[in-house]
N, C-alpha and C positions, 0 to 999 in steps of 0.2 A: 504722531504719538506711536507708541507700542501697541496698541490696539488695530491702529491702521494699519500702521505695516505688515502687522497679523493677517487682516482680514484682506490686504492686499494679494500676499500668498496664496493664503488661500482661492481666491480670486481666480489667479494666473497656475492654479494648481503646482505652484515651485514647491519643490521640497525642499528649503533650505532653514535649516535648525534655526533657531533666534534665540540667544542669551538676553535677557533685560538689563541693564546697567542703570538704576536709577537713583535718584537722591531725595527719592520719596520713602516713606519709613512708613507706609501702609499696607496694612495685609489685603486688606478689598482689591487694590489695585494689583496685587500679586498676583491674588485666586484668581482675578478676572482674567491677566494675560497666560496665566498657566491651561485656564479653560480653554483658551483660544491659541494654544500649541505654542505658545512659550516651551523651553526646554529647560529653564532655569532663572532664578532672581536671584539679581545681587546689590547691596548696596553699596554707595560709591564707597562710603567708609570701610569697604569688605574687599577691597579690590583684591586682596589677595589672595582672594574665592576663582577669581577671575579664571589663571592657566588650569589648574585642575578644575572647573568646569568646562572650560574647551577642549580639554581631553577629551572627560568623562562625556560629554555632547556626541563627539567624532569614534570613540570606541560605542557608543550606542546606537549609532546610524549605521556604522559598518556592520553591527552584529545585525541587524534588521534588515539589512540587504543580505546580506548572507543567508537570511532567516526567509526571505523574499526567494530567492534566488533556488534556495532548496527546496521550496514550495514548486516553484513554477518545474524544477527537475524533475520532483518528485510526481505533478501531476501529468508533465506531457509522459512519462515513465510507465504511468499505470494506464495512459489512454493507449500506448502501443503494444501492450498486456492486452487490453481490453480488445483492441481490433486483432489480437493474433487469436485469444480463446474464443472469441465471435465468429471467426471465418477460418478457421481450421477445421478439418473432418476429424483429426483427432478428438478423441476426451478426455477431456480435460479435466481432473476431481479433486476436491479437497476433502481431508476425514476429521473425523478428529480422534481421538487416542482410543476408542472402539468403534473403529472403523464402519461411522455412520456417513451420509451425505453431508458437510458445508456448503459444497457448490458443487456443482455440476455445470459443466459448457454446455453452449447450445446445441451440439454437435450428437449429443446425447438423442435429442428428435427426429434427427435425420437418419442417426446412425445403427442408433437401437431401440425407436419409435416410441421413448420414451419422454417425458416432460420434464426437463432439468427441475422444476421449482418444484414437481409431486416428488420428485427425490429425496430431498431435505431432511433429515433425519432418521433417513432409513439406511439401515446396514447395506453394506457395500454389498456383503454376502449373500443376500437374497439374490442380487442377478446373476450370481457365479455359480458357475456346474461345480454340483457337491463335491466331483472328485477335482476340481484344482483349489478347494478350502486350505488345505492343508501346506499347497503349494503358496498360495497367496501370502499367507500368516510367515513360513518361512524366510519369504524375501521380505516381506517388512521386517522379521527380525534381523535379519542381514541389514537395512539399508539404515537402518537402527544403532546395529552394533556398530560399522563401518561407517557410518554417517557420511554417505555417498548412496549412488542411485545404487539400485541393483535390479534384473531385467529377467524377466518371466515370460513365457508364452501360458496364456489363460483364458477361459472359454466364461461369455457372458450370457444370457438369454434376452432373445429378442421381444418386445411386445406379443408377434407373431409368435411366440414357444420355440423358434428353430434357435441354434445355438454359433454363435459368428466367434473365431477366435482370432485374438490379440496378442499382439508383441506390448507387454506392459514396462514400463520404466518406475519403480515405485521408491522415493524419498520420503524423506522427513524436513519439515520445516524448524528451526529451534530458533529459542528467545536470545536475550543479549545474558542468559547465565549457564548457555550450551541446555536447557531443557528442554525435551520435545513439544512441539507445540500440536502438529498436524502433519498427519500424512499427505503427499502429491503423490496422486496415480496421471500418467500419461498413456494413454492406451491408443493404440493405432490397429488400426484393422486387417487382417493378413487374411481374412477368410477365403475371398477371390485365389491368394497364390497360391495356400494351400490347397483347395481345388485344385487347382493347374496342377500342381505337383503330384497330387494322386494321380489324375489322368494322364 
């Protein structure tokens, strides 16, 4: 029966669509094999249900594997995101449109002996030296207008109070109607060369 052959698939884990074809004129026997991953009932009197539901069956497997398929892109995508803002020295930050904490990299702990998660809602601003405030706000207005990155040298404060300065790369992130959504700050450490370079 249609039932079996269901619970056969199922069984053997196949993914192969099943149309019903039958010459029973009951709805119980419908519900039951639609429960059980039927894609479609037709009766024999209706065959001419028949090619446009084998379409309609084969365009809705295809969209599903597609749907499948951009899934699996989508997450091997964000796990190699994940192991780059995890094991880079850079920092890594998200803001949002008053330039508070979203995220923070781990790199934040190591780097400027900070706790990415005490981060979280606190202005970016608090760990920047008062005199590059003004600098800051500029290149996001830049990176704003020109909706492309634009790049700063900027001084942050360390847990310790001493002050470590960074090459910053600072973006905007926008939705699917060009609106800003969030700032990316990419900040890299330069403190060490600029040392060297006085000396």
């Amino acid at each position: 029966s249609a039932l079996d052959a269901l619970a056969l698939l199922r069984k053997h884990g196949l993914d192969i669509p099943v149309i019903l074809v039958t010459g029973s004129n009951s709805e119980e026997v419908a519900v039951r094999c639609m429960r059980a991953g039927a894609e479609d009932y037709i009766l024999k009197s209706s065959l001419k249900r028949l090619p446009a539901a084998i379409l309609n069956t084969i365009s809705k497997r295809q969209a599903e594997r597609e749907r499948k398929a951009t899934e699996l892109a989508l997450r091997r995508s964000e796990e190699q995101y994940r192991l780059i803002t995890e094991n880079t020295r850079d920092l890594i930050s998200l803001l949002d449109l008053e330039f508070a904490f979203l995220y923070a990299s781990p790199s934040f702990q190591s780097v400027l002996g900070r706790q990415p998660s005490q981060l979280i809602g606190m202005p970016c601003i608090d760990w920047l030296h008062p005199g590059d405030h003004r600098l800051l706000k500029e290149t996001l207005d830049e990176a704003l207008f020109f909706r492309e990155a634009r790049h700063a040298e900027l001084r942050f404060r360390h847990s310790n109070q001493s002050w470590l300065t960074f090459e910053v790369a600072a973006s905007f992130i926008f939705d699917e109607h060009a609106r800003p959504q969030r700032a990316l700050l990419v900040c890299r450490d330069t403190s060490d060369r600029k040392r060297a370079e006085r000396e």
